[in-house]
N, C-alpha and C positions, 0 to 999 in steps of 0.2 A: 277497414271495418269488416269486411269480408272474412278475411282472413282470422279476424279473432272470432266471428260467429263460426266459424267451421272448428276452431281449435276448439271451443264453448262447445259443438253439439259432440266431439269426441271424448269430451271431458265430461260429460253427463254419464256416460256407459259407465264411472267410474264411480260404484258405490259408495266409496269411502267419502265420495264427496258430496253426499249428499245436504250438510247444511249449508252447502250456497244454493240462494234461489238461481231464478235467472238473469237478474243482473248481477247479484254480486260473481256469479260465474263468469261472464263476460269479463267483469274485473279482473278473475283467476286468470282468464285466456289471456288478455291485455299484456300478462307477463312474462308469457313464455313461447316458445318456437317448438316445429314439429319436429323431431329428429327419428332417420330408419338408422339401421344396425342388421347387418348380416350375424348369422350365427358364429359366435366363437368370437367376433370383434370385442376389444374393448371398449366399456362407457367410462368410466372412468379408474385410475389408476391410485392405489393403496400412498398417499404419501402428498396426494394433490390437492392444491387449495378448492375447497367446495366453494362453487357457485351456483348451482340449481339443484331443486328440490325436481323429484321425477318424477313422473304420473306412465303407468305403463297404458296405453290403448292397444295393442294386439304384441302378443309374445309371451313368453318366459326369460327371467333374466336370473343369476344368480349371485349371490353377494357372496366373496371370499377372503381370506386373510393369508396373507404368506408366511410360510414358516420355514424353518429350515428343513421342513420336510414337504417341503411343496406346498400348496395350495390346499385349506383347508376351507371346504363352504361349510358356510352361515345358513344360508337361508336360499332356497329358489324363491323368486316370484311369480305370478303371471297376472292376466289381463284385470285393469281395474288395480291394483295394488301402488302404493309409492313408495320411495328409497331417496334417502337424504334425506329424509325429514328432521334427524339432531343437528343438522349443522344451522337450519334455521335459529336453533335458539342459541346456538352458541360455536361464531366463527371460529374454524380451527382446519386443519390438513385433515384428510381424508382418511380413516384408520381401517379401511376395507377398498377393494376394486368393485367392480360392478362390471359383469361379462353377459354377453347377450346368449342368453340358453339355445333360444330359436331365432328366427329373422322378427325384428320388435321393430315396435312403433311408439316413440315416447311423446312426451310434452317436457319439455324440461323449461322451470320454472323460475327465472332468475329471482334470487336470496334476496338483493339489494331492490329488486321492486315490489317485493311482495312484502317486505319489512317498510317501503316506503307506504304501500296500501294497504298496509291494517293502522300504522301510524294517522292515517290521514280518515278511515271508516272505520268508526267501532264495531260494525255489525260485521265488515269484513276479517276484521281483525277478532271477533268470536266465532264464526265459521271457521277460518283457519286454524284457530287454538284446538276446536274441538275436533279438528279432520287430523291434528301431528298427533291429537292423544289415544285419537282411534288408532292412527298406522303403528306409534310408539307399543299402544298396550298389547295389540297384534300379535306383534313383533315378539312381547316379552314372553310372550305367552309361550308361543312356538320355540323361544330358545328357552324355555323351561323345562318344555316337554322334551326334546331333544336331550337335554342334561338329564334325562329317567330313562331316552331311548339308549343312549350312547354306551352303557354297558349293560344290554337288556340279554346281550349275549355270554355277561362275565359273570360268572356265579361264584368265583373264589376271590370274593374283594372284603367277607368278613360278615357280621350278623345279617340274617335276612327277616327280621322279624318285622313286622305292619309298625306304623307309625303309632305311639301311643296315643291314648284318649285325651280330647281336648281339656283343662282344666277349666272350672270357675272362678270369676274375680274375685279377690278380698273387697267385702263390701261391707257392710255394716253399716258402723260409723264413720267411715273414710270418706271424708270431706275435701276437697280444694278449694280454697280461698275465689271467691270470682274475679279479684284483683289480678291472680297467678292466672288464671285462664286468660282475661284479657292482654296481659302481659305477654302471653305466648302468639297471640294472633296479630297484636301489634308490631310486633318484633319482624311478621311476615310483611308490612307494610300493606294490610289490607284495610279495607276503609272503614269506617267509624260502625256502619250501619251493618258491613261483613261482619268486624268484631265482635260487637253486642249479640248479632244472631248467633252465632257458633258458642258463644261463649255463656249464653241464655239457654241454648238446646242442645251442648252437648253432655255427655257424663262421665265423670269420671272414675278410673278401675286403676286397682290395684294387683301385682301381679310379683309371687314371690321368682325368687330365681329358680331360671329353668320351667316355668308356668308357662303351659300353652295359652295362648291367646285365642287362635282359630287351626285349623286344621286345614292343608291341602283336600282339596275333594266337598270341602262344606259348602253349601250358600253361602252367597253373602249379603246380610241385610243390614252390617253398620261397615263405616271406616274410622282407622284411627291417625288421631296423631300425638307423637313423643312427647309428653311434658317432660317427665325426667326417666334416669334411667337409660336404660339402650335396651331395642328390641333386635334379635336374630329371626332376621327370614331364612329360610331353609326348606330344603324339598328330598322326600324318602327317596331312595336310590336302591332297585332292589337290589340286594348281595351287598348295597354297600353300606343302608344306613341313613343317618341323617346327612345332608352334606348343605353345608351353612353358603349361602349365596349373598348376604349383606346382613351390615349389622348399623344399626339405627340409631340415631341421635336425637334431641330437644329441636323439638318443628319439624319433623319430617312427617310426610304422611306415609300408608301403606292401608294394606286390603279394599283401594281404593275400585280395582281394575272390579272385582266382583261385582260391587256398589254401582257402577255405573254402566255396563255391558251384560248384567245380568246374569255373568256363566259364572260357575263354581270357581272356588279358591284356587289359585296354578300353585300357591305355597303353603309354608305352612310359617305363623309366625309365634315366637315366646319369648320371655323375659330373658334377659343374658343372665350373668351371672350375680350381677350387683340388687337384681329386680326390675323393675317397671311402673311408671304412672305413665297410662292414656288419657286421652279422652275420645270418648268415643260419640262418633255422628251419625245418626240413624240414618238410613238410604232417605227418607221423605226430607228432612234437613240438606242432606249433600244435592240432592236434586232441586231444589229450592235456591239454592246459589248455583248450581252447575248446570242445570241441563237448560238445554239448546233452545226449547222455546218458550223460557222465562224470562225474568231479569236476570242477569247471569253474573257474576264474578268473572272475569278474565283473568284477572290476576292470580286467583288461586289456582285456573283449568294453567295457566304458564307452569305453575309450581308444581303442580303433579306433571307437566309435561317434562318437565327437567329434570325430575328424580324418576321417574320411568325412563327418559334418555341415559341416565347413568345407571340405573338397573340393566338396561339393556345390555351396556358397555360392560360392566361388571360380570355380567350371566355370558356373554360373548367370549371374555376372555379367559374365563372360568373353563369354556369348552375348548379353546384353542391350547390351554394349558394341559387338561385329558387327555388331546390329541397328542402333544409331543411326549406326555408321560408313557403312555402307548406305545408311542413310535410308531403312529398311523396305522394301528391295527384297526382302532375300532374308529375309522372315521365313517 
């Protein structure tokens, strides 16, 4: 007991975690071991089966990818920060190393207990969902910005002109059946009472091709998601333009990360080429199922955690692909 009270008070230090009180913390500590690391050691290795999720309490560590042109980083970390957090939702090999920047101090948090103790405590298993979607959107954010730093030094990549003005939805008359809305959130397997609310208070927009939706750099005071159609996210790249980062299908969400963390748009999103139907969730709605000290959705904070874990991997590899186009000029 000791020992997980000591692991509990060094997990405190560690903002991101703050929707566990103090026993569901204890619970967190329950599952993990303390581990040091000299500098330049390896924590884990690009290709290995993930077992813990990491909590950093003193250090900097660095996340990399191999290429045929050596080692490209991702991302530093340091104190308070976590790393592994996609493999929680979804087992799989390791598609990054993790090297200790300085001499660090982890928690590392076994997968298989921490999936046994949100299964087993709902309230633990809604702290956890909203601590992966915090590190998750973090994460996306900084390899966003990184994808606008990485050729901040290239001015011969082609038009450098600002991004254009966000458009208006077609509105009018344009209706959606309430039938097709609930249709679309049942599909997500969300619960009868989820359903009915999103599908009572959200609204729906039309959007021809090529129509901006929101704009990098905006507020954000709704989120959407795809009824039909496909939406392109995208972010200005100066000297190079628009440069497309995913593109969107029926149920997926997006501009979620603004909506619930407060800080401006990292992208920009618009209709592809065929057009777009959303629907759109004002922040008071999305926080009404989503935030932390409501009744809350899990199921849906899962589903934004999982399409934020494959934006992340997408935007990741997106950079590591720059890198070798370069030929590690501009890492």
């Amino acid at each position: 007991m000791g020992a997980v009270l000591s692991l509990a008070r060094k997990l405190r230090h560690c903002e991101i975690l703050a929707p566990f009180d103090d026993a569901l913390l204890a619970r967190l500590a329950s599952c993990g071991i303390l581990q040091r690391y000299q500098a330049n050691d390896e924590i884990f290795s690009q290709g290995s089966p993930a077992e813990a999720l990491y909590a950093i309490v003193k250090g900097a560590v660095r996340l990399q990818r191999k290429t045929q042109l050596g080692p490209f980083m991702l991302a530093t970390l340091d104190r308070g920060d976590l790393f592994g957090e996609r493999f929680l939702l979804e087992p799989a090999e390791r598609n990054l190393s993790a090297v200790a920047e300085t001499r660090v101090e982890l928690v590392a948090l076994d997968l298989a207990r921490l999936r046994e103790a949100a299964a087993l405590q709902p309230s633990f298993e809604m702290a956890l969902s909203w601590t992966l979607w915090k590190a998750l959107s973090l994460k996306l954010r900084a390899s966003n910005q990184k994808l606008t730093e990485f050729f901040a030094s290239n001015n011969a990549l082609g038009d450098e002109d600002g991004p254009a003005t966000a458009s208006a939805p077609q509105q009018g008359g344009f209706r959606v059946d309430m039938a097709a809305k609930r249709d679309l959130f049942d599909e997500q397997r969300l619960t009868p009472m989820e359903i009915n609310f999103l599908a009572s208070l959200s609204r729906e927009e039309s959007y021809g091709a090529t129509e901006t939706i929101f704009r990098e750099g905006e507020p954000g005071e709704v989120m959407y998601v795809v009824l039909d159609g496909t939406v392109l996210i995208s972010k200005f790249i100066p000297g190079g333009g628009e440069e497309g980062l995913a593109f969107l299908g029926r149920g997926e969400y997006f501009g979620e990360m603004a909506v619930l963390d407060h800080l401006p748009r990292s992208a920009t999103a618009s209709a592809h080429s065929s057009g777009a139907v959303v629907l759109a969730i004002a922040r008071n709605v999305a926080e009404g199922l989503l935030g932390i000290q409501k009744t809350s959705s899990t199921r849906l904070l899962r589903l934004l955690c999982s399409m934020a874990s494959q934006r992340l991997l997408e935007s990741d590899d997106k950079l590591v692909g720059w890198f070798l186009l370069s030929a590690g000029h501009n890492a």
